[in-house]
N, C-alpha and C positions, 0 to 999 in steps of 0.2 A: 135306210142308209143306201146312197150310191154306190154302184160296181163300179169296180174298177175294170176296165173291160181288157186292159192288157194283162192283167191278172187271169181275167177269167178269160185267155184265149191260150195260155202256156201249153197246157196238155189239151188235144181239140179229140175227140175218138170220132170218127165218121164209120156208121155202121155200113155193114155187108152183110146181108142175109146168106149169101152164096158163099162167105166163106167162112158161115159162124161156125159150120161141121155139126147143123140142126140144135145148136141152141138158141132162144129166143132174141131179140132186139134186147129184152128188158133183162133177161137173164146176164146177158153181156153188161149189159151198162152197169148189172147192179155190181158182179165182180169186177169191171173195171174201176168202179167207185169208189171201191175198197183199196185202187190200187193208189189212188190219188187224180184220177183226171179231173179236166177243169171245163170242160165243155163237150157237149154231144150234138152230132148233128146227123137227124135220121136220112138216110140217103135208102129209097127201095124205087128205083125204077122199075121193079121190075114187080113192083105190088101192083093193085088195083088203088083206085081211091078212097072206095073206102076200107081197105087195108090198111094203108098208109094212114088213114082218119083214126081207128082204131088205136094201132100201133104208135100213134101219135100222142092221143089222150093218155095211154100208160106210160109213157117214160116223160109225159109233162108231169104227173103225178109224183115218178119216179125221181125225176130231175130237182124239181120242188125239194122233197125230201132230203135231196144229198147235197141244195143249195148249189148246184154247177149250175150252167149256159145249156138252155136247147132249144138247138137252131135246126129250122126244116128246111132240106136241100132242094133248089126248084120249086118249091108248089106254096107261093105266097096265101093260097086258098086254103090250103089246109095248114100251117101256120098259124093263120089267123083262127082257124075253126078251133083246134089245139090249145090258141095260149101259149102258143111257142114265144121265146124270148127275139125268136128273127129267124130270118128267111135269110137262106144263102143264095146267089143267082150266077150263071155260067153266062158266057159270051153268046150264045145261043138260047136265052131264056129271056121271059120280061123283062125289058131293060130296066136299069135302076134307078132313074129317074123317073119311070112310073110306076114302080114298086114304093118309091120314097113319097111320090104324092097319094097314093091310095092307102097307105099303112106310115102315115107320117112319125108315129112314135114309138116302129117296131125297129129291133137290129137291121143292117142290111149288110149282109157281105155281098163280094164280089170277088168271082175268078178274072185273073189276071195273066196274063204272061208276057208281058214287056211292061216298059215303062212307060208307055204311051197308054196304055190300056191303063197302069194305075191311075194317072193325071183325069184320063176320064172320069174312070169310077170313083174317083172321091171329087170330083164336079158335080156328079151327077148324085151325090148323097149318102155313097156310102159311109159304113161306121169301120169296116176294115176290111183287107184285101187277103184272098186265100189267093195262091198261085199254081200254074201248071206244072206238072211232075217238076222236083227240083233233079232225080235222079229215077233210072230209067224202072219202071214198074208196070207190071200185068194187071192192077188191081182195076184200073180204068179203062184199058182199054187205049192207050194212048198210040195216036200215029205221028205226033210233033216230038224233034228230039228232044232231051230233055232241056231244063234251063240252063240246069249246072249252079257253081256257086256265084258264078260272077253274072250269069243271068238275073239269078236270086240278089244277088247286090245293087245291083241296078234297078230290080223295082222297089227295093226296099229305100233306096236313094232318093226315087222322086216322088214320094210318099210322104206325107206326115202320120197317114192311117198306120196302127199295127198292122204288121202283114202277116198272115201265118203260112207258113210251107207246107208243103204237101207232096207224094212220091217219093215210095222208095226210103222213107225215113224212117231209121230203130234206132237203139240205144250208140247201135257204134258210131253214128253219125249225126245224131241233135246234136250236139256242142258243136261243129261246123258250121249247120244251120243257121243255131242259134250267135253264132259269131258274125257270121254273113249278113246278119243286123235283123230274122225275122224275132218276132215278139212270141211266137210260140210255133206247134210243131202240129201239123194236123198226121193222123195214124191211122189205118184203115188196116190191113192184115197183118201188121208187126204186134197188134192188140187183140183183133178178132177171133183170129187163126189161131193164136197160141192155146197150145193145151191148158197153161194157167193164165186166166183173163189177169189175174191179180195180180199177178208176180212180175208180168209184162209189165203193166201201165205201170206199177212201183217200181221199175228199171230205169223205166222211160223217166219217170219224176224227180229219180235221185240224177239223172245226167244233165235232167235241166237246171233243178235247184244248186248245183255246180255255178251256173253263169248268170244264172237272174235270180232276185231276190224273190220267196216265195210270202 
């Protein structure tokens, strides 16, 4: 049966090893999964590769089993090695027009932050658009301010691709997000971080399931 892939992009968790507070990639994912999310995507710049290849192989295992999205951030090599369901790629990464020719019928996101930048990435093949912080956040390291929601509107605008939001996003601000027209909510320490991986990601789900059908 075909995904639905705006289905499966509503709740997105992108891991942080640095802010799990030493529990595992999979440990996380498995209590987030219990919370309701709908997609993972492993992000460890700061693994080795074959860390990352490792750490990759268990939560496609893992992913499988809970029937979510798992997307590997950056490294189309180890994606593919994985059996990830796609590769996410930044403005500074393989461009996505030769990610899309070399992996012709895997996922392809694409960071965005204007509306120029979407028109490209879904020219050049993408399947949907993740965006730069919508609001201001430590988690990445960001030196661009942020989008805001009328940033966020504006690339949700000249898209047809779902877009998912990113930065700065919890429970008290998805239904903004999600009003500002993106298709789901990407989370990195509003899930990671919390003492209960569960109880989070089940917060985050009941705010979305409020404005889109689940």
């Amino acid at each position: 049966m075909a995904r639905d892939l705006r289905k499966d992009l509503r709740l997105y968790l992108v891991t942080d090893r640095n802010l799990a507070g030493g529990r595992s990639e999979v440990e996380i994912v498995r209590r987030a999964g219990a919370g309701g999310i709908t997609a993972v995507q492993l992000r460890g710049k700061e693994m080795t590769s074959r860390e990352l290849y490792h750490t990759g192989l268990a939560l496609r295992r893992l992913t499988a089993d809970l029937g979510i999205l798992f997307i590997v951030n950056d490294r189309l090599d180890i994606a593919l090695a994985v059996g990830a369901d796609g590769v996410h790629l930044g403005q500074e990464d393989l461009p996505a027009a030769e990610a899309r020719r070399l992996a012709p019928d895997m996922l392809l996101g694409a960071t965005v932050g204007n509306a120029a930048q979407a028109v490209k990435a879904e020219t050049a093949g993408a399947d949907y658009l993740g965006t730069d912080a919508v609001f201001a956040t430590a988690t990445k390291g960001y030196e661009r301010a942020p989008l805001g929601l009328e940033g966020l509107r504006q690339v949700c605008g000249a898209t047809k691709l779902p877009v998912v939001a990113i930065g700065g996003i919890k429970a008290e601000n998805a239904v903004q997000v999600l009003k500002a027209g993106a298709a789901g909510v990407a989370v990195v320490s509003g899930i990671v971080s919390a003492p209960d991986v569960t109880a989070a990601a089940r917060e985050l789900r009941r705010q979305i399931e409020g404005v889109l059908p689940w």
